[in-house]
N, C-alpha and C positions, 0 to 999 in steps of 0.2 A: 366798699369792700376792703377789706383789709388782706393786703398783697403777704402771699407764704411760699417758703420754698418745701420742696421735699424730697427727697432721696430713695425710702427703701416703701414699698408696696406692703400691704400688712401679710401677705401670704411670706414674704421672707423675714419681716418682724417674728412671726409666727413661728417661725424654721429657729431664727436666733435662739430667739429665748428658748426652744422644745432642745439644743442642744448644748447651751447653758444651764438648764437644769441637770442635762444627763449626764454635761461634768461634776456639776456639784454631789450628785448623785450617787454616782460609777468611780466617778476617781477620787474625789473628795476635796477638800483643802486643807493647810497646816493653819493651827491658832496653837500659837505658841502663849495660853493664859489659861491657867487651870480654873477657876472662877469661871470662865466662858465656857470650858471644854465640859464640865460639871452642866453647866446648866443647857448645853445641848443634848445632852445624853440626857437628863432628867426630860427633855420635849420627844425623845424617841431618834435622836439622832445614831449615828454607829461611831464611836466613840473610839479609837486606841488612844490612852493617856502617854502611854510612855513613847510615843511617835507622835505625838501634838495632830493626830491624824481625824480627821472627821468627814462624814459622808452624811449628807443630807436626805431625807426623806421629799419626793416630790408633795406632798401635804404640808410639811412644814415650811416647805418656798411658801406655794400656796397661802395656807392661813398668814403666813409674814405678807404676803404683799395686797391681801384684804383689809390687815387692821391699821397700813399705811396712812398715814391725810393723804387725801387729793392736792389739799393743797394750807399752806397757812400764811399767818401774815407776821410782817414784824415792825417793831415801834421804835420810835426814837427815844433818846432819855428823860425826855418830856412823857413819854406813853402817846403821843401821836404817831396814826399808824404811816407809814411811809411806803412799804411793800406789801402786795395782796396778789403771792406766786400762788399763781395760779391761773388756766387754761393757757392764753396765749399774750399773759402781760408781761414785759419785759422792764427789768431793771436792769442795771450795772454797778459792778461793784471794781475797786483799783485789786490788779491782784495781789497776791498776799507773800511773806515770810520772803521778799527777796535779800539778797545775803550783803549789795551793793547797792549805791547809788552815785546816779552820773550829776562831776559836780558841773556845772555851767560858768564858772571862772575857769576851770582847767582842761574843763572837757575830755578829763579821765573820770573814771569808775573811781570808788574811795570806799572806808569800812562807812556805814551809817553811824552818826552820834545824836545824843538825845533829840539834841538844840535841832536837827534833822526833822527827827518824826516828831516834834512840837508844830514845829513850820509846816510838813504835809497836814498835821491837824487842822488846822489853821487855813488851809486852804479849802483843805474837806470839808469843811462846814460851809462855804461859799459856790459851790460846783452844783448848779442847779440840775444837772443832767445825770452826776451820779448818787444815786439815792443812799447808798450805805457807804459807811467807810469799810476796809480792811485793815488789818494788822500788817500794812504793806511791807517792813523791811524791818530789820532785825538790828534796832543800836546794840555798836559795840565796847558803848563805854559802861556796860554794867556786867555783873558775873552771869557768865551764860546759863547758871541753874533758874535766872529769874527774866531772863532776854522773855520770854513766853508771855510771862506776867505782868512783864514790864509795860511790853508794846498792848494790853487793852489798857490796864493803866492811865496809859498816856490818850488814849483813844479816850477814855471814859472820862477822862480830868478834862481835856480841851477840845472835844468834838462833841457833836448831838445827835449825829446820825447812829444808825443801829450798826452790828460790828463783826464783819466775819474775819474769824481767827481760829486760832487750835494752840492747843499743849503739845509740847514738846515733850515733856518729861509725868508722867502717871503724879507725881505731888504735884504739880503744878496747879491740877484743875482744880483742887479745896480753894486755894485763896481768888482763882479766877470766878468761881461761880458766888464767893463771897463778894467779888466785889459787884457783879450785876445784882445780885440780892440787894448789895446797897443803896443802888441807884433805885431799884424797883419798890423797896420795902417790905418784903416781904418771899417768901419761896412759891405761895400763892400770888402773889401779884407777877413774877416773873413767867411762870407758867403762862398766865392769863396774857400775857403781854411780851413774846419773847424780844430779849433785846439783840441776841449774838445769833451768829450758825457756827457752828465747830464745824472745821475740817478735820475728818480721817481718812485716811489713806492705807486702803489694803497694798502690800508688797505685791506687784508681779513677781511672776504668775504665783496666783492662788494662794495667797498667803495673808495671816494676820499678824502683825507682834504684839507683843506683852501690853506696849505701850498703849498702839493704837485700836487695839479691842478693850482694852481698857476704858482710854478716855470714851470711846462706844458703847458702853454702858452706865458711865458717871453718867454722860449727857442723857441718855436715858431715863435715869434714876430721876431729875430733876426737868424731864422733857426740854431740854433745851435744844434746839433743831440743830441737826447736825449735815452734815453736805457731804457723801461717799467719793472723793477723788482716788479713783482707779487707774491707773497707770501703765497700760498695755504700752509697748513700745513695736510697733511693726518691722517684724524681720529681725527683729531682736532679740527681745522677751514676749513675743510676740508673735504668732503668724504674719508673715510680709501680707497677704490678702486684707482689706479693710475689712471683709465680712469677716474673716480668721478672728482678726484685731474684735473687731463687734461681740462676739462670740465669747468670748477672754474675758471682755470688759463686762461684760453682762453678767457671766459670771459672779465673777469679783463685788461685782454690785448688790447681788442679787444676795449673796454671803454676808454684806453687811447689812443688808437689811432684812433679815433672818435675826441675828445677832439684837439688832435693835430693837424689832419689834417683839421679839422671847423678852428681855430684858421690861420693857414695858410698854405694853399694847397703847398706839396710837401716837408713839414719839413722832416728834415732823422731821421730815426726810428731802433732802433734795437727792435728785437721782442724777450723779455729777459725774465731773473726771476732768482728765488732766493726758489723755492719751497721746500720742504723735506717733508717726514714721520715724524710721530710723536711715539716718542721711547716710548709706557707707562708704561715702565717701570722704566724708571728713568727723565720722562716730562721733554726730551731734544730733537732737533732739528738735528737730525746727517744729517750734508754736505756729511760726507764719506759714507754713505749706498747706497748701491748696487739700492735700489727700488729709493733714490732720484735722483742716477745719471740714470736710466734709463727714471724718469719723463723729466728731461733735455734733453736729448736723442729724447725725445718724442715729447715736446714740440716745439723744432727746426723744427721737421719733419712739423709739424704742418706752422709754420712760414715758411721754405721754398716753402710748400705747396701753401698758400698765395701771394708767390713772393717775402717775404719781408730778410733780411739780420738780422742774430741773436743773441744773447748771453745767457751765462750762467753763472751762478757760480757753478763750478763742479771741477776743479783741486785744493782740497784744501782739508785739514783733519779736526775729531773734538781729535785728539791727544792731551795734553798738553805739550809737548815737542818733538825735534826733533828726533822720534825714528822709531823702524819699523813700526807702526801704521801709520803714519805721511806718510811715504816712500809707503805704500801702497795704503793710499786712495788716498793723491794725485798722485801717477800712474798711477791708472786706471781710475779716473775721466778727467784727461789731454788725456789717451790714448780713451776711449769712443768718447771725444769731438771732438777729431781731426778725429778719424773714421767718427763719424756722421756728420761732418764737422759745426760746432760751427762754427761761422765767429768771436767773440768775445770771449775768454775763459776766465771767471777773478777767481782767486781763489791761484795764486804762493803765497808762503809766509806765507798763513793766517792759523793757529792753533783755535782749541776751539770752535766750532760753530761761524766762522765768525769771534769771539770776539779778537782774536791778532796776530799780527804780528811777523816773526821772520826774521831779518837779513840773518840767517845763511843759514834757510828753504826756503829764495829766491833764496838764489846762488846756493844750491839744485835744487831745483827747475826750476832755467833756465836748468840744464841736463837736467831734464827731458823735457821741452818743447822741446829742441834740439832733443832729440832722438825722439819723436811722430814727430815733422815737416819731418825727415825725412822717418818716417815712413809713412805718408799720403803721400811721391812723390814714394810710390809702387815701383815695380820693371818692369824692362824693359828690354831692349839688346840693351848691346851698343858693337857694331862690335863684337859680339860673334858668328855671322853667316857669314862664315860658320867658326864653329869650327875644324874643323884639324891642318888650321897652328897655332894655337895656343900652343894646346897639343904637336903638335908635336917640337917645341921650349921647352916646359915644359920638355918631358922623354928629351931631347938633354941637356937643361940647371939642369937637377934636381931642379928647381924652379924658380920662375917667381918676385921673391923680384923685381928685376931693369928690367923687360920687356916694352918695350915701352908703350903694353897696360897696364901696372899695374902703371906706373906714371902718364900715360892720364888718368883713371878714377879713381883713388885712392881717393882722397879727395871728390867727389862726390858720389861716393859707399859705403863709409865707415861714419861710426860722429864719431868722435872722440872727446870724453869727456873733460872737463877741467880735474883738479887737485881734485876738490873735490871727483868725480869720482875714485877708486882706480881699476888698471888693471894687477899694476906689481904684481910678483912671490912671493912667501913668504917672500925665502931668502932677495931679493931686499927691502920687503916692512919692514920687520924685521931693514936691514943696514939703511933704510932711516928715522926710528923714530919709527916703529909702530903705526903711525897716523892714530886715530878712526875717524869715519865720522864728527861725532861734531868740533876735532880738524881741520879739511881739510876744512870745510867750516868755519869758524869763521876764519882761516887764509887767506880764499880767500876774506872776508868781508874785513877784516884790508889793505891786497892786495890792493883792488880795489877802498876804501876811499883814500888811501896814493897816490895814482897813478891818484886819480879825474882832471882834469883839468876844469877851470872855462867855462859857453860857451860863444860863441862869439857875443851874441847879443850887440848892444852899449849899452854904458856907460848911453845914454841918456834914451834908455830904462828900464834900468835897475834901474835909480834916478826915472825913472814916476812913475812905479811897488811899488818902496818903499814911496813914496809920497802918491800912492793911498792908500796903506796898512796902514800908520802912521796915515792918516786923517780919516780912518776906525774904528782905532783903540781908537782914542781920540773920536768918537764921544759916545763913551762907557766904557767914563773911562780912559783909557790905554795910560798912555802918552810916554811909552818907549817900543820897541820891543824887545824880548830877544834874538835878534840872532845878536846884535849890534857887536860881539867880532870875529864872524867868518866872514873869505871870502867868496866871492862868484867869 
């Protein structure tokens, strides 16, 4: 049986959503993008242009959230599928677009440089535990018109996994969807085989910009699955009540995939966010609190409610370095998600409210998603009935180390940790360094860069990618890339 948690009863799912429609409804939301505002009034929406104002029709929630997917899947650059979101399967992704990262020679925060997100690549292709990469962190040694385009880029040049990211800026998305077109060969083959999820992000409360209803219909346009991070803040921009917060968010949600699916029936959707309580006592955002992971929690319920396939950011800390803090929120927010079955989990890696990245804390971190995946395949019987001959080989042999049945299910029954993980004896751990967790994962980093192997897409693909990216570059200045001196 496979172990779930859950929070809200369907009679107050029920409640949610009948009172999230009747904001979208009664009050409306602002979309500040005339192209969207147009094409909601042409679906029968009530439309004021010159107050960016709109009010949804309860039908058109309705029809948006019938011609939703239930659920899709997505492939690596090879076209092997990797992710199949959908009912109650869980992946993990590192989260995305943080603005730092923590170095481990100085054990301060620092801007990200190329040579950076090459090395996370590099690692991300070896992390058997997270299935997709992210556009984790934002280098800052290129012009910020192309930092967007830059980080898939780099994702696409030295990684194989599939890639959730987002635009920054409404031109960006032309040469981003060009370049998975390259990789894929085709606008039909990328359809057929998505490689990325875009993140958009409606403004709390109730709001769209130019930008991010924008990128919400390119991705449309070429169905590339897009992921709705809604941003309720509790007691803030936000009702302090979770249900309040639920209510907002749902909202918010609901408005983006209205938007998406007018734009082009059947684009895949994850039904996501990014929400938290609001601390006021120190007017900070905590990821790791207990009440934001249970909004997550909650909101999923809500989405699967729906039909629709979900994510969250919830396995991640607001620590500033890799300590016990760090080790705890991200536990329980990876352990919650996989119970309540998160189809999407992004958050390995990421320190500080969102705001950076740690090498070290991802290869942490893939243990931990290790031990939750196997903790969500519950427990079962495998040839333990009928129990007698078993035991009775057990009192015969004094133990069952080399029993037939203990080398049949041994590696299925059990996870066994990498190295960062420590399990030996004192003595043992004492002869072999006394290596503190910091040291065991910053060894596993160095590990895992040294031992990268380049992938195998062609040669030719790989000249298109940097052709795209150099012509990207120059049209904003930039007439040299800085990652001229490494391999790929």
């Amino acid at each position: 049986m496979r172990p779930k948690v859950k929070f809200l009863d369907n009679n107050l799912i029920e409640q949610i959503i009948s009172e999230a429609k009747e904001i979208l409804c009664k009050l409306g939301i602002e979309v500040h993008n005339s192209e969207v505002l147009s094409m909601l009034s042409d679906y029968g929406a009530k439309v004021e242009i010159d107050d960016n104002h709109v009010k949804f029709t309860e039908e058109i929630i309705d029809k948006a959230i019938k011609s939703a997917p239930s659920s899709f899947k997505l492939y690596d650059i090879y076209g092997n599928e990797t992710n199949d979101l959908s009912g109650y399967n869980v992946y993990f992704t590192p989260g995305s677009a943080a603005l730092h990262i923590l170095d481990y020679n100085t054990q301060q925060i620092r801007n990200p440089t190329t040579e950076d997100y090459i090395n996370y690549s590099k690692i991300m292709n070896q992390l058997n535990y997270i299935a997709s990469q992210s556009t984790a962190f934002i280098p800052s040694d290129v012009n910020e018109k192309i930092s967007d385009s830059y980080r898939l880029f780099l994702s696409l040049l030295y990684g194989e996994k599939p890639v959730i990211t987002g635009a920054f800026r409404i031109e960006s998305f032309e040469v981003m969807k060009n370049m998975q077109i390259t990789v894929r060969g085709s606008e039909k083959a990328l359809k057929e085989k998505p490689l990325t999820v875009f993140s958009v992000c409606p403004t709390s409360p109730l709001k769209w910009s130019d930008v991010t209803s924008q990128n919400l219909i390119d991705c449309a346009k070429y169905s590339i699955p897009v992921e709705f991070i809604s941003m309720p803040l509790s007691g803030f921009i936000a009702p302090v009540t979770l249900v309040g917060t639920l209510i907002q968010h749902t909202a918010e949600t609901l408005s983006g995939i209205v938007i998406s699916q007018l734009a082009n029936p059947g684009t895949p959707i994850l039904y996501g966010g990014s929400p938290a309580i609001f601390d006021i006592r120190y007017e900070t955002t905590p990821m790791g609190a207990v009440e934001t992971m249970m909004i997550d929690c909650a909101y999923n319920e809500i989405g699967k409610y729906l039909g629709l396939p979900t994510q969250a950011y919830i396995s991640l800390s607001d620590a500033k370095q890799l300590d016990a803090q760090a080790g705890l929120e991200s536990s329980m927010g990876a352990t919650l998600a996989a119970l309540s079955g998160i189809n999407m989990i992004a958050g390995p890696g990421m320190l500080d409210f969102e705001s950076c990245q740690s090498l070290e804390k991802l290869v942490l971190d893939n243990e931990i998603c290790g031990m939750t995946l196997r903790l969500v395949k519950g427990i079962e019987p495998k040839e333990d009935f009928p129990a007698i001959p078993l035991f009775q080989e057990l009192l015969k042999e004094h133990h069952l180390l080399i029993s037939k049945h203990t080398r049949k299910y041994l590696r299925e029954e059990h996870f066994f940790p990498g190295q960062v993980i420590n399990r030996e004896n004192r003595p043992r751990w004492i002869e072999e360094g006394s290596t503190s967790l910091k040291e065991r994962a910053h060894a596993e980093v160095e590990k895992l860069i040294k031992n990268y192997e380049p992938t195998r897409i062609s040669k030719e693909i790989k000249k298109e990618l940097i052709h795209l990216m150099k012509a990207e570059a120059r049209r904003y200045g930039q007439e040299k890339l800085p990652d001229g001196n490494l391999s790929y």
